[in-house]
DSSP file (Angstrom, degrees, kcal/mol; ACC not computed):
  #  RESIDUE AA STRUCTURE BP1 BP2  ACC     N-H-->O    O-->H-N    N-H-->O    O-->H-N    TCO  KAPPA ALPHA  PHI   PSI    X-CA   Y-CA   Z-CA
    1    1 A X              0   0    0      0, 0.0     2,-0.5     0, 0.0    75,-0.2   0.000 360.0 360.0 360.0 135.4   83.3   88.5   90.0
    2    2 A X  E     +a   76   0A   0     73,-1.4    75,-2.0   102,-0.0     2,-0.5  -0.780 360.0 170.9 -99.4 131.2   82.6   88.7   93.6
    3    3 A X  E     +a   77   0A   0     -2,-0.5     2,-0.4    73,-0.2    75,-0.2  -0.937   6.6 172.4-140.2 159.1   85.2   87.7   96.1
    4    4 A X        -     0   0    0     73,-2.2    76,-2.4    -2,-0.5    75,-0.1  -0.937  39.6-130.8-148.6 168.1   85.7   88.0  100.1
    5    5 A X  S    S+     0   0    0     -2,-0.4    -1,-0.1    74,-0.3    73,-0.1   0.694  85.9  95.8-104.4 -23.7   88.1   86.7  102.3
    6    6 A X  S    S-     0   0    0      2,-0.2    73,-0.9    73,-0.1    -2,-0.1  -0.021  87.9-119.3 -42.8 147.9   85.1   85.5  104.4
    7    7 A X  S    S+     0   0    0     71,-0.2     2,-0.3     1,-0.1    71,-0.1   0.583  99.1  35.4 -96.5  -0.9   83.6   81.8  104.0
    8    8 A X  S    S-     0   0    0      5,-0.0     2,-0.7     2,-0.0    -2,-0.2  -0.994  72.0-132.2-145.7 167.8   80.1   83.7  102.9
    9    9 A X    >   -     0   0    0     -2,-0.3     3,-1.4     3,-0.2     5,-0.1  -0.856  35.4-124.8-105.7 108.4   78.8   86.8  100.9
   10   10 A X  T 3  S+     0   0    0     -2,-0.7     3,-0.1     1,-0.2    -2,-0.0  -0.446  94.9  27.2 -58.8 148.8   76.2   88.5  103.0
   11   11 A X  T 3  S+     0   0    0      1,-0.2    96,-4.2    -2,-0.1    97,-0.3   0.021 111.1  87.2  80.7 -27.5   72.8   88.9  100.8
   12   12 A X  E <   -B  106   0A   0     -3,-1.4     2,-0.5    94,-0.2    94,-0.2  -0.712  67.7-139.2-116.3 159.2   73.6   85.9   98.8
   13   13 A X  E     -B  105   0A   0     92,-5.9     2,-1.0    -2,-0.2    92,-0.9  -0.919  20.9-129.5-119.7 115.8   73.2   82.0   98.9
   14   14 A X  E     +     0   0A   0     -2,-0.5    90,-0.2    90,-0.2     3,-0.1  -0.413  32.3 168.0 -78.7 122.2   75.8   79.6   97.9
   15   15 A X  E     +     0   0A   0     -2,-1.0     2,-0.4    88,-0.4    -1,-0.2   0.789  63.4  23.6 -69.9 -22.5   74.4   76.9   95.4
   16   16 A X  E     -B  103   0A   0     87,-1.1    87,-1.9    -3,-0.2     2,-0.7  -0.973  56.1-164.5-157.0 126.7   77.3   75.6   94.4
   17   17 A X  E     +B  102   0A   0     -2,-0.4    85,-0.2    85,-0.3     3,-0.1  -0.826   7.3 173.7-112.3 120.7   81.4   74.8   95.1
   18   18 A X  E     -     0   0A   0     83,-1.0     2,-0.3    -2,-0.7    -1,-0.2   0.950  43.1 -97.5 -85.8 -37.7   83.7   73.8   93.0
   19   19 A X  E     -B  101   0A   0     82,-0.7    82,-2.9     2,-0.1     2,-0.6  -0.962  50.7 -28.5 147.6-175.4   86.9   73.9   94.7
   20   20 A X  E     +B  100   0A   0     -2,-0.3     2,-0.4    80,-0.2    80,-0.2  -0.698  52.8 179.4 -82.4 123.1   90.3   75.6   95.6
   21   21 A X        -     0   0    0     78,-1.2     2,-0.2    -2,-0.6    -2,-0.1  -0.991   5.2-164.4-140.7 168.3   91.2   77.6   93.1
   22   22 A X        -     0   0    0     -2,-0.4     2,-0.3    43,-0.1    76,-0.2  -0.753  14.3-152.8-137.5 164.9   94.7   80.1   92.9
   23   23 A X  B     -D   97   0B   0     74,-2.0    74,-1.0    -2,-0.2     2,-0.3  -0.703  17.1-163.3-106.1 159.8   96.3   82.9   91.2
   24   24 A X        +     0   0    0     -2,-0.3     2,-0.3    72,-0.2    72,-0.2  -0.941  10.5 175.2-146.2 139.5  100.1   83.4   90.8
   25   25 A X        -     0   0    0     -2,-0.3    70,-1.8    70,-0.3     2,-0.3  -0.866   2.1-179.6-162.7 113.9  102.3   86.3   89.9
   26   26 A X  E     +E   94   0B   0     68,-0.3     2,-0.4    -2,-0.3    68,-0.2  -0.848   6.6 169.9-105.6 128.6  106.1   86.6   89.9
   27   27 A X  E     +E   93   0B   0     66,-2.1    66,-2.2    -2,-0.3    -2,-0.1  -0.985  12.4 178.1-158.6 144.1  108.3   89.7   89.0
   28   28 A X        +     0   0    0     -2,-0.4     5,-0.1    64,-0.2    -1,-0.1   0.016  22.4 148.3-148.4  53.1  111.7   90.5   89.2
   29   29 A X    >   -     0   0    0      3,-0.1     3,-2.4     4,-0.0     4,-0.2  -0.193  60.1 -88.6 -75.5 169.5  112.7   93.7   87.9
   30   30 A X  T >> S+     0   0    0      1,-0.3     3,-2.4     2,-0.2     4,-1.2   0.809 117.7  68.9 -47.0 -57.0  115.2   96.1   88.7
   31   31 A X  H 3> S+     0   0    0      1,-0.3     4,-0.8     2,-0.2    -1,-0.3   0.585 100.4  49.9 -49.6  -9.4  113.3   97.9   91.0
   32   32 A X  H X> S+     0   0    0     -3,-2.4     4,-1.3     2,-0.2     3,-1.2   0.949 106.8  56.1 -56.3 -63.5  113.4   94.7   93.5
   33   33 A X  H <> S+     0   0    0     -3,-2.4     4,-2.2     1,-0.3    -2,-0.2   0.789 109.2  54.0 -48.2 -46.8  117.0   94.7   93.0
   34   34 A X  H 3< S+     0   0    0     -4,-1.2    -1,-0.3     1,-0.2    -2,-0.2   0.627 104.3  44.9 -54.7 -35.0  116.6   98.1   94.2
   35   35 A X  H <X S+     0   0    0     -3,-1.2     4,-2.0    -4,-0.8     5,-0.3   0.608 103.1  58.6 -81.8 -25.4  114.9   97.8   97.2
   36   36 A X  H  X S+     0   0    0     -4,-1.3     4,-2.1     1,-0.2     5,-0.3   0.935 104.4  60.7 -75.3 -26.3  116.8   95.0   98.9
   37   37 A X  H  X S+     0   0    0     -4,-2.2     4,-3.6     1,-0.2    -1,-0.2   0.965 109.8  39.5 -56.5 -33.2  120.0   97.5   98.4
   38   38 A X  H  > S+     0   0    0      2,-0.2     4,-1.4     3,-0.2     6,-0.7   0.608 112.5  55.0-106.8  -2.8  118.2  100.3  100.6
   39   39 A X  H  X S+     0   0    0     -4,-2.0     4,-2.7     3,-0.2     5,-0.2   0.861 116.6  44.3 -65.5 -71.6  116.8   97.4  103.2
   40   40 A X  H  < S+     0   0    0     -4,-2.1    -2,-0.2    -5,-0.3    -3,-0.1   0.886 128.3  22.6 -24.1 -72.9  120.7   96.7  103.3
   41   41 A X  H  < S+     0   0    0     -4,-3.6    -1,-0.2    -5,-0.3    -3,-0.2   0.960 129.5  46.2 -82.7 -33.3  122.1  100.2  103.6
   42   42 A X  H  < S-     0   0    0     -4,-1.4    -3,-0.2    -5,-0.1    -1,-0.2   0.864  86.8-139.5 -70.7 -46.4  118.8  102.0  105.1
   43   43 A X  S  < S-     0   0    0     -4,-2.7     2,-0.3    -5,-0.2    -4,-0.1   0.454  74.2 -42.8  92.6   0.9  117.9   99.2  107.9
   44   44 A X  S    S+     0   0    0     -6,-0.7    -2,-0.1    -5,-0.2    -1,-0.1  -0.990  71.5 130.9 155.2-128.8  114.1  100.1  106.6
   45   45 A X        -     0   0    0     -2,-0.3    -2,-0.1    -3,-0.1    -3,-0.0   0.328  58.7 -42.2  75.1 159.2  111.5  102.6  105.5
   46   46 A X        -     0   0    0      1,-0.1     2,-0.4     4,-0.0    -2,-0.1  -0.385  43.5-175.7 -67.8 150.9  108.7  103.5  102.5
   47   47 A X    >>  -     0   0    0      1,-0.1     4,-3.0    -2,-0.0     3,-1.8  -0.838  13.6-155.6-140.8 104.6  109.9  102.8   99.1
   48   48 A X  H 3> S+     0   0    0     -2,-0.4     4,-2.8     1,-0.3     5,-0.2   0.967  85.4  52.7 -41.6 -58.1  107.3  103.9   96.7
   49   49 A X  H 3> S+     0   0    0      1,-0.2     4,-1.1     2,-0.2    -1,-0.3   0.665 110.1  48.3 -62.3   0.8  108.2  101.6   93.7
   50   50 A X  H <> S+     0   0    0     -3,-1.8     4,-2.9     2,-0.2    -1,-0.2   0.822 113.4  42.4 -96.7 -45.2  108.2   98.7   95.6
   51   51 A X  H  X S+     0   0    0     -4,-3.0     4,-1.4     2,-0.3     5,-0.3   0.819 121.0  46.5 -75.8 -17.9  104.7   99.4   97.3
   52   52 A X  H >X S+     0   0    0     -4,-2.8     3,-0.9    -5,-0.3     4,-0.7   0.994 112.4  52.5 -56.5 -66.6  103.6  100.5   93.4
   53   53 A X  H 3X S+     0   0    0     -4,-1.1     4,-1.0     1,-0.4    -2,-0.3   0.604 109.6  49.4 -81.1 -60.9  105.4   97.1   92.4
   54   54 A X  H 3X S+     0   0    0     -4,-2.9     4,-2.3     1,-0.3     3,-0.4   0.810 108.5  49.1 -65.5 -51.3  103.2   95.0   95.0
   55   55 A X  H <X S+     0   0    0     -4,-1.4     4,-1.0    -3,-0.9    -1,-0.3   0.726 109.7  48.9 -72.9 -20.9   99.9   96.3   94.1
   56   56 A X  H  < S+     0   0    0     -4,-0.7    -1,-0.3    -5,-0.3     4,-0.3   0.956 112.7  47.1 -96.6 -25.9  100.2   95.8   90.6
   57   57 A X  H >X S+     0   0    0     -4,-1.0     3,-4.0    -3,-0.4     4,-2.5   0.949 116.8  51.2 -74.2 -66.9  101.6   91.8   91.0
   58   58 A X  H 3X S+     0   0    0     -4,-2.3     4,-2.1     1,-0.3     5,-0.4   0.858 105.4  49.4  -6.0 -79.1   98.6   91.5   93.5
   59   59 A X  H 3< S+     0   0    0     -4,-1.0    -1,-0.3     1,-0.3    -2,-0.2   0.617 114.9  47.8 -47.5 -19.5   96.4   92.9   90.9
   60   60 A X  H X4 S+     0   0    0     -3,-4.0     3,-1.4    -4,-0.3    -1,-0.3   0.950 111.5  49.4-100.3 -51.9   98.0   90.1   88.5
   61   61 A X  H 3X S+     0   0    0     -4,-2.5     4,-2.4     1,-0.3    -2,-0.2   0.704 111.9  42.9 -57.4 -20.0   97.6   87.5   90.9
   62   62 A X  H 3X S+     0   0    0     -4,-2.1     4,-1.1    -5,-0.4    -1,-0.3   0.500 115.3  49.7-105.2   5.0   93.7   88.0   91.9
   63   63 A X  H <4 S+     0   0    0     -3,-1.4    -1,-0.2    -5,-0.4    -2,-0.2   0.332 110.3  55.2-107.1  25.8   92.6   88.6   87.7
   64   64 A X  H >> S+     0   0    0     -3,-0.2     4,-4.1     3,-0.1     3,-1.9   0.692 118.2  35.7-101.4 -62.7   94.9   85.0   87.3
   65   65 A X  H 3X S+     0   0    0     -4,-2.4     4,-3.1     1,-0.3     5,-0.2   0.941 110.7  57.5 -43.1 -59.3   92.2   83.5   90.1
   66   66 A X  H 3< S+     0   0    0     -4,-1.1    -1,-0.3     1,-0.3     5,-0.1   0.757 104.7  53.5 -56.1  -8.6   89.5   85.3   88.9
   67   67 A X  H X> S+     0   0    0     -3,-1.9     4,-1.6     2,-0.2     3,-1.0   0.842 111.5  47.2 -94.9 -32.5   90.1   83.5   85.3
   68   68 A X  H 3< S+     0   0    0     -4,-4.1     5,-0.5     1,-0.3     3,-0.3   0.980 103.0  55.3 -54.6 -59.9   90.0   80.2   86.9
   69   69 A X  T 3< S+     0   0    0     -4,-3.1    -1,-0.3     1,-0.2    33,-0.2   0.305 113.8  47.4 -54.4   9.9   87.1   80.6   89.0
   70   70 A X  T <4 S+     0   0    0     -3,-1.0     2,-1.3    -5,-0.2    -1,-0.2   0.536 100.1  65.2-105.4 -55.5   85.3   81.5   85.6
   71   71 A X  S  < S+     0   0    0     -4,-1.6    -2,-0.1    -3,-0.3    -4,-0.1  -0.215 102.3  47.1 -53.5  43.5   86.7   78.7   83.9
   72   72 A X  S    S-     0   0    0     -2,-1.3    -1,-0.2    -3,-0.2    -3,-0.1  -0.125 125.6 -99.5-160.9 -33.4   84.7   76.3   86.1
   73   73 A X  S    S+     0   0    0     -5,-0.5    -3,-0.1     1,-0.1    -2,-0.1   0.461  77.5 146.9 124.1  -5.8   81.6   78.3   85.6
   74   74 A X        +     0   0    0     -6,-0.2    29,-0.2     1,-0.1    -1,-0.1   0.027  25.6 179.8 -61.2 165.6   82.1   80.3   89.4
   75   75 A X  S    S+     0   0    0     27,-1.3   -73,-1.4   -73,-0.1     2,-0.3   0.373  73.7  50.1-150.3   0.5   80.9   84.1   89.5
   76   76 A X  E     -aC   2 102A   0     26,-1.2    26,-1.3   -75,-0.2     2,-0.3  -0.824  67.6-156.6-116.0 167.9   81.9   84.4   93.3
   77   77 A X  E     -aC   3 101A   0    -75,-2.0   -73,-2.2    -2,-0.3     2,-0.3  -0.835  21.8-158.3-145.0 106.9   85.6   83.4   95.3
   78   78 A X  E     + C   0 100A   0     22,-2.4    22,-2.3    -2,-0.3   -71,-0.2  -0.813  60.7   9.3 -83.6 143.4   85.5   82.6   99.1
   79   79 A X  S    S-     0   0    0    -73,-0.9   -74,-0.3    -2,-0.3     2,-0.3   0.899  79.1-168.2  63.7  48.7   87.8   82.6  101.9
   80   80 A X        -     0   0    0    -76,-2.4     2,-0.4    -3,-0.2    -1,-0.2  -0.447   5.2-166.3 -81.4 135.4   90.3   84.3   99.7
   81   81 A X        -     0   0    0     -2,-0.3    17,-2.2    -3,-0.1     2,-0.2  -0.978   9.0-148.4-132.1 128.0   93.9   84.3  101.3
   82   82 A X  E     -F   97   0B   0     -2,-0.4     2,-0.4    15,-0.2    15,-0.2  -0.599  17.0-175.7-102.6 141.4   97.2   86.7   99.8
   83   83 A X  E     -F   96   0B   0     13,-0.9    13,-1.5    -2,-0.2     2,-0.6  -0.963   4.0-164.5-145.4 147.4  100.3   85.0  100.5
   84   84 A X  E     -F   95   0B   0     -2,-0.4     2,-0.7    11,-0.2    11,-0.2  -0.899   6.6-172.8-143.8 121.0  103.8   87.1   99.4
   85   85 A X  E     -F   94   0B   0      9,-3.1     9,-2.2    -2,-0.6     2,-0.5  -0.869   2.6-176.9-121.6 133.3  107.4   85.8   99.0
   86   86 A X  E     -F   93   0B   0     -2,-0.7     2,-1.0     7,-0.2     7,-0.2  -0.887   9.2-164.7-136.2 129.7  110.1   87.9   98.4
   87   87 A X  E > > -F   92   0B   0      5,-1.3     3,-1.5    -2,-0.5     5,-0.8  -0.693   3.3-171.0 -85.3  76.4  114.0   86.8   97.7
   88   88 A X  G > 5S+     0   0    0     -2,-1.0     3,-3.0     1,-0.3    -1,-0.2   0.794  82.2  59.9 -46.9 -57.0  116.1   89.4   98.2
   89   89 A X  G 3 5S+     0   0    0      1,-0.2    -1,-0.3     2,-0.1    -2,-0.0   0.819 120.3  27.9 -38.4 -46.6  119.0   87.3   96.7
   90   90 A X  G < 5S-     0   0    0     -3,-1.5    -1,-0.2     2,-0.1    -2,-0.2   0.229 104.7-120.1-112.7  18.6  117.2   86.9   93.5
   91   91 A X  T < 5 +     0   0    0     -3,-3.0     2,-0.4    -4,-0.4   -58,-0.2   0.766  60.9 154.9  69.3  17.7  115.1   90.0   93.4
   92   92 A X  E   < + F   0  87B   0     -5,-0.8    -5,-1.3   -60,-0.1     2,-0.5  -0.664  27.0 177.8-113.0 114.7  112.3   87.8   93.2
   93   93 A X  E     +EF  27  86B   0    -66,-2.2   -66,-2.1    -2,-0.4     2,-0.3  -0.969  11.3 178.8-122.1 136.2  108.6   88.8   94.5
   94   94 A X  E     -EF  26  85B   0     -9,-2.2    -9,-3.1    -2,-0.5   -68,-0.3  -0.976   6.1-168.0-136.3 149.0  105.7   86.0   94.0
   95   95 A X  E     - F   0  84B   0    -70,-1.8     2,-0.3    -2,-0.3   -70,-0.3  -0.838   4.1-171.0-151.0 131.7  102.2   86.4   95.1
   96   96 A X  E     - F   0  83B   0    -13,-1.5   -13,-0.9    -2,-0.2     2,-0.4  -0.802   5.5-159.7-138.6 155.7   99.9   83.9   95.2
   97   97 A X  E     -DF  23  82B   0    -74,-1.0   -74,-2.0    -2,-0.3   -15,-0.2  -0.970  19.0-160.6-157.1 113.4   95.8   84.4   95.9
   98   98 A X        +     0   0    0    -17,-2.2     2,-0.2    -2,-0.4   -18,-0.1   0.034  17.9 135.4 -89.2-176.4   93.5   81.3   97.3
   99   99 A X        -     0   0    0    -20,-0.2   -78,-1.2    -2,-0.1     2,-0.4  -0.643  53.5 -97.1 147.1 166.1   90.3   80.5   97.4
  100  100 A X  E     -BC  20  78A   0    -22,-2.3   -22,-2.4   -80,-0.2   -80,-0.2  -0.974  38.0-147.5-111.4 148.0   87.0   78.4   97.1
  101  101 A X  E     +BC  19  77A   0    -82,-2.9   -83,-1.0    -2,-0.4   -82,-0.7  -0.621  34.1 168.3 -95.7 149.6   85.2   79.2   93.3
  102  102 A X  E     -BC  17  76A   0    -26,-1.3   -27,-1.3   -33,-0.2   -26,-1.2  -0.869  43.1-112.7-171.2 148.6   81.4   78.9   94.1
  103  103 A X  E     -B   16   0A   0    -87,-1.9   -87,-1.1    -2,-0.2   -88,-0.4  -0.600  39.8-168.4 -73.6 143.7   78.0   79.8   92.3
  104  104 A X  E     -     0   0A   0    -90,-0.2     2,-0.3    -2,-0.2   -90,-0.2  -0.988  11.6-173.7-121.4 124.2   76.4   82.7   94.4
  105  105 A X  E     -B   13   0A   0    -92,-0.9   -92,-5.9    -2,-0.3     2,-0.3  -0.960  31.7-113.1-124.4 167.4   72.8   83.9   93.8
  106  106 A X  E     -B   12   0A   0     -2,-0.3   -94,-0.2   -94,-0.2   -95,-0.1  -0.627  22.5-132.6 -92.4 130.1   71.4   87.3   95.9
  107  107 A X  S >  S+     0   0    0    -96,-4.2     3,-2.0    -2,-0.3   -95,-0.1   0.856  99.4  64.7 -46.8 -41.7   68.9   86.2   98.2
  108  108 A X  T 3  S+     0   0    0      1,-0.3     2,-1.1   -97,-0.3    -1,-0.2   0.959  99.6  48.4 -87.7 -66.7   66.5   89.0   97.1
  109  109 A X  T 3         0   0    0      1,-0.3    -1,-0.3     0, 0.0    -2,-0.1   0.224 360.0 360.0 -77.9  21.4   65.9   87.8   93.3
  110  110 A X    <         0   0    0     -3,-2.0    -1,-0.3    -2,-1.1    -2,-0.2   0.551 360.0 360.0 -99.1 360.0   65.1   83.7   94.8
């Protein structure tokens, strides 16, 4: 599935839109818990498991889009937009992944 954050795919022509469609991904394991304690005492800094812990909820949120945008019959996602909540109180991380689903063909093969 091809996706861009861009409102076209250079080389290709869109035929067809379907609509908005989103991904969503929520965790809250310890390692959350973990980080808002060393935002607290540290005042800031890298925390590997966290930046691990965000790429891999990403990655859950954009293959949750990409299964929509298939279920509608899309093989591209445009103008894709990341949006990221975190609660420190409840350890909470959500991330949630936008888009328009749309049929794409490569100019070359029209």
């Amino acid at each position: 599935m091809l996706m861009t954050t861009t409102s076209t795919l250079e080389g290709y022509v869109i035929t067809k839109y379907f609509g908005v469609v989103s991904g969503e991904a929520a965790t809250a394991p310890q390692e959350l818990r973990k980080f808002a304690a060393f935002i607290k005492k540290e005042g800031g800094g890298r925390h590997p498991e966290f930046e691990k812990l965000t790429r891999e909820t990403r990655q859950m949120a954009v293959l949750n889009l990409e299964q929509e945008a298939k279920e509608f019959g899309a093989n591209a996602v445009i103008g894709v937009e990341f949006h990221y909540e975190y609660m420190a109180s409840d350890g909470l991380m959500m991330i949630t992944v936008s888009g328009t689903a749309v049929i794409v063909e490569d100019k070359k093969k029209r």
